[in-house]
C-alpha positions in Angstrom: 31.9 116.3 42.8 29.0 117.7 44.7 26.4 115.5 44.0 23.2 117.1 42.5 19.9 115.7 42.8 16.7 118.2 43.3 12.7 119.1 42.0 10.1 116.5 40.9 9.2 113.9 38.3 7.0 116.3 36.6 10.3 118.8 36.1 12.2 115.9 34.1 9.2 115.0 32.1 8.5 118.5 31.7 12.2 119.3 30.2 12.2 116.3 28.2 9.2 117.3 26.5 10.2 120.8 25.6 14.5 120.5 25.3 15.7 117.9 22.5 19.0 115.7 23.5 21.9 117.2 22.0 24.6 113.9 22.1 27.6 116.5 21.5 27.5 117.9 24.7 25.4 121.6 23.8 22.1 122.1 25.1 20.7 121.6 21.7 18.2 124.6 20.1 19.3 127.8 18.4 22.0 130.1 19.7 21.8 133.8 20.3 24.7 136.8 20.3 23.5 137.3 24.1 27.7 138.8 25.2 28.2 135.4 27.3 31.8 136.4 28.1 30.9 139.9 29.6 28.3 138.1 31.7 31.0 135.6 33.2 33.4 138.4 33.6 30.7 140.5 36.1 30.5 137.5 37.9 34.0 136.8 38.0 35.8 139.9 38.9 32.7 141.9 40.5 30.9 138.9 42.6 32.7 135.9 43.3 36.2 136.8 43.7 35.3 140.0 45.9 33.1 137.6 47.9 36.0 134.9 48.6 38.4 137.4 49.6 36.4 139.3 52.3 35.0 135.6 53.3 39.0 134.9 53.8 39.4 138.4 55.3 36.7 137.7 57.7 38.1 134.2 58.7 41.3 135.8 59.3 39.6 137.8 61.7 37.8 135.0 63.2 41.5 133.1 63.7 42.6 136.1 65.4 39.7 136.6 67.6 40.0 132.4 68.2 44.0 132.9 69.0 43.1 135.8 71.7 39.9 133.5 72.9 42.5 130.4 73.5 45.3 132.7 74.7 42.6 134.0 77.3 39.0 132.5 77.7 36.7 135.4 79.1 33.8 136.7 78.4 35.3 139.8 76.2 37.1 136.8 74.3 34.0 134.9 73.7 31.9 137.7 72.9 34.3 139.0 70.1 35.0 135.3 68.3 31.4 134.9 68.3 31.0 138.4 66.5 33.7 137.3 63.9 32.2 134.2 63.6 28.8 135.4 62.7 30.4 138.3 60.4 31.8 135.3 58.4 29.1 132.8 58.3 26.8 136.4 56.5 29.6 136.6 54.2 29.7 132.6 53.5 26.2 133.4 52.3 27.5 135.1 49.0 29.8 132.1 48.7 28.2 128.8 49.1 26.4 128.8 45.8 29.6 129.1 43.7 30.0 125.2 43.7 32.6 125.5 40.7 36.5 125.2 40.4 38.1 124.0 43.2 35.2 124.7 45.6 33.7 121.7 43.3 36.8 119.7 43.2 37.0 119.2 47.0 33.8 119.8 48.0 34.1 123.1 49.8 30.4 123.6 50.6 30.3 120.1 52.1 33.6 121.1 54.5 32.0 124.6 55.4 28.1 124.6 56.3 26.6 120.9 56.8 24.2 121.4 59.5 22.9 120.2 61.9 26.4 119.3 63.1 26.6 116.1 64.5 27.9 116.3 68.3 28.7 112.7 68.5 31.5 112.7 65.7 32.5 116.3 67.3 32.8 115.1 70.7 34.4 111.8 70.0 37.3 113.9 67.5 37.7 116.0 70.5 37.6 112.9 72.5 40.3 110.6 70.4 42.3 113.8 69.5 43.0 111.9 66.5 41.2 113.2 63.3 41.4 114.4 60.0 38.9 116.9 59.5 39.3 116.8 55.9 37.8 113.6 55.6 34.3 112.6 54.2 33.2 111.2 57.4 33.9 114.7 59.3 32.0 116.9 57.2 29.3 117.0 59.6 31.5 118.0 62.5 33.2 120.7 60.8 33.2 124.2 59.2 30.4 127.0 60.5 27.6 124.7 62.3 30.6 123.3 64.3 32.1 126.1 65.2 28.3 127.2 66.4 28.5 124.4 68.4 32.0 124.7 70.0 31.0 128.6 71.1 27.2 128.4 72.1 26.9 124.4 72.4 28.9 122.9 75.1 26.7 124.4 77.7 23.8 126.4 78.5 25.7 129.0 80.2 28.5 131.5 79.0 30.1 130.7 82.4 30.1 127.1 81.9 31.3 127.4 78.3 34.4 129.5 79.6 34.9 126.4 82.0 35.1 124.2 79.1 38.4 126.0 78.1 39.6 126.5 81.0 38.7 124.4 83.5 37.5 121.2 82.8 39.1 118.2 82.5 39.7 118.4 78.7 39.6 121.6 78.3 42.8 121.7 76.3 41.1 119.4 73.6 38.4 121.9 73.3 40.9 124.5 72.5 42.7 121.9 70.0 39.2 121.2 68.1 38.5 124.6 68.1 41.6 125.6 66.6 41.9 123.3 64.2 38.3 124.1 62.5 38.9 127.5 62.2 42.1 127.1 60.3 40.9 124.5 58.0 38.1 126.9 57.0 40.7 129.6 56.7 42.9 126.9 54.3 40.1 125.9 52.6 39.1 129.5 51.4 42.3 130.2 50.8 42.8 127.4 48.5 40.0 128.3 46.6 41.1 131.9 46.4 44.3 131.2 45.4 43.2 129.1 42.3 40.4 132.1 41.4 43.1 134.5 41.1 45.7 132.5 39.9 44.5 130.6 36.7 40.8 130.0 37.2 39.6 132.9 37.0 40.4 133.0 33.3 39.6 129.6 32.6 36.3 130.2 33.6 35.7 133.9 32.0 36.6 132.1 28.6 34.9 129.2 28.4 31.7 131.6 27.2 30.1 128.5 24.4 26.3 127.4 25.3 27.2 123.7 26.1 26.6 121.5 29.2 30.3 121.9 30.4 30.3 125.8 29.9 31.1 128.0 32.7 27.6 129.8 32.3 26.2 126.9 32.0 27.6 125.2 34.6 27.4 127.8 36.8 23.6 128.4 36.2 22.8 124.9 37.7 24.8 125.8 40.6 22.9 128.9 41.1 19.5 126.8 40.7 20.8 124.3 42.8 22.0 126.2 45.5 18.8 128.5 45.9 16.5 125.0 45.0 18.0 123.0 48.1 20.6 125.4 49.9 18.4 128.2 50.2 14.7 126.8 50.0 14.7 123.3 51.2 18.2 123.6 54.1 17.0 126.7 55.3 13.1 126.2 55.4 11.7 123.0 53.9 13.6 120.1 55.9 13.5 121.9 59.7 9.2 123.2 58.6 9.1 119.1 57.6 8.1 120.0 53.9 9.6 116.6 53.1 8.8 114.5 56.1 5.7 113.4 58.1 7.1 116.1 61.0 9.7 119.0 61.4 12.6 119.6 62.6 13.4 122.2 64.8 17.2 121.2 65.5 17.9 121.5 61.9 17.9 125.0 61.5 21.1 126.8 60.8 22.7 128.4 64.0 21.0 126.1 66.2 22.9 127.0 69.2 23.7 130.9 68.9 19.7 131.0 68.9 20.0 134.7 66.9 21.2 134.4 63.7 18.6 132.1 61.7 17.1 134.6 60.1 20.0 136.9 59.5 21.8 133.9 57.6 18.4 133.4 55.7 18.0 136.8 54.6 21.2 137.3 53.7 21.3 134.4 51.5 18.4 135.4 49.8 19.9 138.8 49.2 23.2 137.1 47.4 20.8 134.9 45.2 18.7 138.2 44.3 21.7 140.4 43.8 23.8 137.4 41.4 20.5 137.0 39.4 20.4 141.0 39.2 24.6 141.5 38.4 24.9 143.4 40.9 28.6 143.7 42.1 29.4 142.4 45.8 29.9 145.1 48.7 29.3 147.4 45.7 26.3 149.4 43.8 27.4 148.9 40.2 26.1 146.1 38.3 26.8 144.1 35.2 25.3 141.4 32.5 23.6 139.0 34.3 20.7 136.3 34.5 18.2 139.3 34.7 20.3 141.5 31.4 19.8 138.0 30.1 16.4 137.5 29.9 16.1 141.0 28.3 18.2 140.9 26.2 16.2 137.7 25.1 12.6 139.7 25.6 11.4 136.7 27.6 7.6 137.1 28.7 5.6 134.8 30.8 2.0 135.1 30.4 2.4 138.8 29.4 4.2 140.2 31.9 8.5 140.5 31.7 10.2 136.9 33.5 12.5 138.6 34.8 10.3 141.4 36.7 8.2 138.6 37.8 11.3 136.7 39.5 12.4 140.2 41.2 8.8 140.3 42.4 9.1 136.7 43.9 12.5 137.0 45.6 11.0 140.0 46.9 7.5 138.4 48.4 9.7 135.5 49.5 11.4 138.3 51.3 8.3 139.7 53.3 7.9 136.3 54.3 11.0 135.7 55.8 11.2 139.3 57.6 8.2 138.3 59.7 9.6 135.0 61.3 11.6 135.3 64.5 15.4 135.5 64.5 15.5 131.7 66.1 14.1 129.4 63.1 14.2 126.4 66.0 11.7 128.7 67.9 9.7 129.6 64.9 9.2 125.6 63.8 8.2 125.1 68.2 6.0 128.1 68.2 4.4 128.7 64.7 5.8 126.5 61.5 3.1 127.5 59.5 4.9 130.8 58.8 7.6 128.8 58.0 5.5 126.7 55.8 4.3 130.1 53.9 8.2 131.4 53.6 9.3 128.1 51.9 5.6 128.4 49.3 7.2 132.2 48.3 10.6 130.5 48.0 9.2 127.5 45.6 7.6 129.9 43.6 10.5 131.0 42.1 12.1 127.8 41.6 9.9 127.3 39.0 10.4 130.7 37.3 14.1 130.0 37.4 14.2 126.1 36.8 11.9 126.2 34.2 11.0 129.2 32.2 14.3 130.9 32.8 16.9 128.1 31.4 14.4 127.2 28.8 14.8 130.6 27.4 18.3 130.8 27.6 18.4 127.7 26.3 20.3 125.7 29.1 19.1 121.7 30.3 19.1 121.0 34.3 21.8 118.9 35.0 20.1 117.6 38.3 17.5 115.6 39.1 14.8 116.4 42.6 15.4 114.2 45.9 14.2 116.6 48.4 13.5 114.1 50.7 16.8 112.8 51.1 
């Protein structure tokens, strides 16, 4: 299991204070008639599963483009894997923060978008030949960030890159590595598909109680902690050195493309916004929700409606992030204090959603704040 740890010791006091201990398992307080089950359902049928499949759609196109690249490295090659593999890493956005079901069980996140990736461990796997990317020890040196690595990494030049699978004197093992870590993303997402539309799907939809180890309750926390340290500290704190004496600009996502920072930021911001909003994947109908929620539970804050005021946030964390460049490594190099005011935006709303939106619904953190881990 994914573990969990994320926000301050003023959080926990702050929740123990307001939320009594409930030792049968619920998350103690009244109940409400809030349709829990029609809520799971939107995000079931019209947001997760939809997401997973055109994420495995999109890595089978990556495979292909990566079987043509192999069969023969050019520059046309190279430029269309690299389009597939950017197309997928967008949709891996709406994705990652669905740490439940399998995706929990084997730590999917973990296998798919650790970054920085560690060159060593990829270059002594590629090395050895011998390696089971599966393993705990690898998770560094697989998934998205390594495949950044494999396709704008190995060199500074496009040229030299193409001689890296074609040329060199292990060139073949680059082609192996590179294989092998684009099928085991494909598995991977296939194996969590497969158990989505096979039995979990329902699983999930009916466990609709108000308890600790209810799917909406559950789920809430991994929406919390995804946007909390996925989205917030991954993305912007730990590379802008929120939680160290300096930054980071090597731990950005797509490090070596040099392009896509942003466009992976924004993105991810975008699935947050539109799961906290219902609002169906790849389409414009939306459902209950966090937001149909907190209407349906009239929940003001200081006189204005919570779940406006978290819209509002998303949305200024949003101008924020629009005016950095597309290259987050640059951005840190050249001007981190915008970085430094994108993360502020983004830590505003962890406190709208942390605090004052789980208190109303009536749901206790099930994770604790290391952000300087």
């Amino acid at each position: 299991m994914m573990k969990k740890i994320v926000l301050s010791l003023f959080t926990i006091v702050l929740f123990v204070a307001c939320t009594e201990s409930d030792d049968t398992g619920g998350s103690g307080g009244t109940s409400d008639d809030f349709n829990r089950q029609a809520m799971l359902t939107n995000w079931a049928d019209n947001i997760i599963i939809p997401a997973v499949q055109d994420l495995s759609s999109d890595l089978g196109t990556l495979s292909a483009n990566k079987d043509a690249f192999l069969a023969s490295p050019n520059q046309t090659t190279l430029d269309a894997i690299r389009v597939s593999w950017l197309e997928a890493y967008k949709t891996w956005q709406y994705v990652e923060m669905f740490n439940i079901g399998k995706a929990e069980e084997f730590n999917y996140a973990f296998q798919m978008n650790i970054y920085p990736t560690n060159v060593r461990d990829i270059q002594s796997n590629i090395s050895s030949g011998t390696y089971d990317l599966a393993s705990v020890n690898n998770n560094d040196a697989v998934g998205f960030p390594a495949v950044d690595y494999m396709l704008y990494g190995l060199s500074n030049s496009d040229t030299e890159i193409l001689d890296a699978y074609t040329i060199v004197s292990n060139f073949e093992a680059h082609k192996s590595y590179l294989s092998d870590l684009i099928n085991q993303m494909q598995a991977l997402t296939t194996t969590v598909l497969s158990d989505w539309t096979s039995n979990y799907r329902d699983i999930f939809v009916n466990s609709s109680a108000n308890t600790a180890t209810s799917s909406s309750n559950k789920l809430t926390n991994d929406f919390i902690f995804y946007y909390e340290k996925g989205l917030r500290a991954n993305k912007f704190g730990i590379p802008a050195g929120v939680f160290s004496t300096t930054s980071f600009n090597d731990k950005v996502e797509a490090f070596y493309n040099k392009d896509a920072s942003k466009i992976l930021a924004l993105e991810a911001l975008q699935a947050v916004q539109d799961f906290f909003n219902g609002k169906a994947y790849n389409a414009s109908i939306s459902g209950e929700s966090f937001n149909s929620y907190l209407q349906y539970l009239n929940t003001i804050k200081e006189g204005d409606d919570l779940s406006a005021l978290i819209n509002n946030q998303f949305n200024t964390a949003e101008s924020k992030i629009q005016v950095l460049s597309n290259d987050f490594s640059l951005q840190v190099e050249t001007d981190n204090n915008k970085m430094l005011e994108a993360f502020d935006e983004l830590q505003k709303a962890v406190v709208l959603l942390k605090v004052d939106m789980i208190q109303a619904m009536n749901i206790s953190v099930d994770f604790v704040d290391a952000d300087g881990d």
